[in-house]
C-alpha positions in Angstrom: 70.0 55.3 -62.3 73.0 55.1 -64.7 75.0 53.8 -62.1 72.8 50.9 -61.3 72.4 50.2 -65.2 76.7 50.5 -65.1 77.1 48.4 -62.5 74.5 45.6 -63.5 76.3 45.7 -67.4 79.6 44.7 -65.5 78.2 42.6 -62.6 77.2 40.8 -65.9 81.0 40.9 -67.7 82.2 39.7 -64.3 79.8 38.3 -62.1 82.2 38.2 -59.0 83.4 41.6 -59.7 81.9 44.4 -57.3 80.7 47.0 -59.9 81.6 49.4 -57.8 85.6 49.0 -58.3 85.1 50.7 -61.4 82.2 53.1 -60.6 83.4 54.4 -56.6 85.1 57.5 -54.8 88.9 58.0 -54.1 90.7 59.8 -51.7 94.2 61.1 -52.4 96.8 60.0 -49.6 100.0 59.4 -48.6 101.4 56.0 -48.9 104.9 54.6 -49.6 105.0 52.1 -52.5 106.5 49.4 -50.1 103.5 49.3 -47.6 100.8 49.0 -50.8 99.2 45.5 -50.5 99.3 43.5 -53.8 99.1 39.5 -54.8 102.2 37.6 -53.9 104.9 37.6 -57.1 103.0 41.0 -58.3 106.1 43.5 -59.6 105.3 47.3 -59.2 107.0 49.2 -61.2 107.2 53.5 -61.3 107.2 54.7 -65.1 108.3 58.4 -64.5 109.6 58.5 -68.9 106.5 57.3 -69.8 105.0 60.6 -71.0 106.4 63.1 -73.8 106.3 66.1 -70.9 109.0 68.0 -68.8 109.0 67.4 -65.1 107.5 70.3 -63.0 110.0 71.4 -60.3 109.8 69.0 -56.9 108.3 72.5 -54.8 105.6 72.6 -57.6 104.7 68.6 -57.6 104.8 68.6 -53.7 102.4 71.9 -53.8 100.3 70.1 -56.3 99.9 66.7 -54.3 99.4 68.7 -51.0 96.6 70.4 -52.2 94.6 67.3 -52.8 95.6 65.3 -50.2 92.7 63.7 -48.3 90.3 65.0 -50.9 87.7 62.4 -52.4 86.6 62.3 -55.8 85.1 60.6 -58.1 87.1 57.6 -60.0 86.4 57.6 -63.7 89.0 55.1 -65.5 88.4 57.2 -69.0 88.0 60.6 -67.2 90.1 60.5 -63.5 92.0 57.7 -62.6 95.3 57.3 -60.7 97.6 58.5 -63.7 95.7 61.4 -64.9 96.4 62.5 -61.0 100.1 61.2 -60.9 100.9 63.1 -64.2 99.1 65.9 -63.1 100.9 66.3 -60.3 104.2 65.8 -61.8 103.9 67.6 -65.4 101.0 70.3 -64.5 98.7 68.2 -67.2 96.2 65.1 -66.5 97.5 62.5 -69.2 96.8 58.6 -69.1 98.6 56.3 -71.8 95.8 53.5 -69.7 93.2 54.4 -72.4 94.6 52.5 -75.9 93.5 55.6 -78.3 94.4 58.8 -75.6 98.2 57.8 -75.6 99.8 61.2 -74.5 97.0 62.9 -75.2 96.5 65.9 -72.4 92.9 65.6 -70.8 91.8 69.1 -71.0 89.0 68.5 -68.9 90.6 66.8 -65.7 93.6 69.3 -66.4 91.2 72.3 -65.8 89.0 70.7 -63.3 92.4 70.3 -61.2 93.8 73.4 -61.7 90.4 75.0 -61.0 90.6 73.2 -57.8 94.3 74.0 -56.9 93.2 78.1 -57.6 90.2 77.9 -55.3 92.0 76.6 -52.6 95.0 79.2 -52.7 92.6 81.9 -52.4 91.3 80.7 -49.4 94.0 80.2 -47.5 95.2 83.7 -48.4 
């Protein structure tokens, strides 16, 4: 129900929009930045000094995005997007500077969620 009342509010902001850009599942995978389709005379750009954190060491990060690859969840742009997973995986802590009044604020919530996810699945494969 409050998905249909979402995505009606935005089919209205953006009538050609599909609502359910903002309000669908992800999957974590594997893909290099050179094969990601984007419009013609779009730049990408990787911001790894963007956040006021320390680097977790590259066994860690690769342990981290390994453990939630080909997982789907749920995409929330103020609660899980694609940064709070990136600087998850790279500082240990979900942060998104996306979100004008969270700059480099820690999201305790997606933090935990992740690391409760990461724990459960160590103690299965043991």
């Amino acid at each position: 129900m409050v998905q249909r009342t979402c995505r009606s509010f935005l089919h209205q902001l953006a009538p050609k929009s599909n609502g359910d850009r903002v309000l669908r599942k992800t999957t974590i995978c594997k893909q290099r930045i050179t094969e990601i389709k984007v419009p013609a005379g779009t730049r990408i750009r990787v911001n790894n000094n963007k956040h006021n954190l320390v680097p977790s060491p590259q066994e860690v990060m690769m342990n981290r995005w390994e453990t939630f690859l080909h997982q789907e969840f749920n995409y929330d742009l103020v609660n899980f997007n694609s940064e709070h997973f990136a600087t998850f995986v790279r500082y240990g802590h979900a942060v998104c500077n996306q979100i004008p009044f969270k700059k480099n604020d820690t999201h305790g919530d997606t933090t935990q969620t992740l690391e409760l996810i990461m724990q459960q699945r160590m103690e299965t494969e043991i």
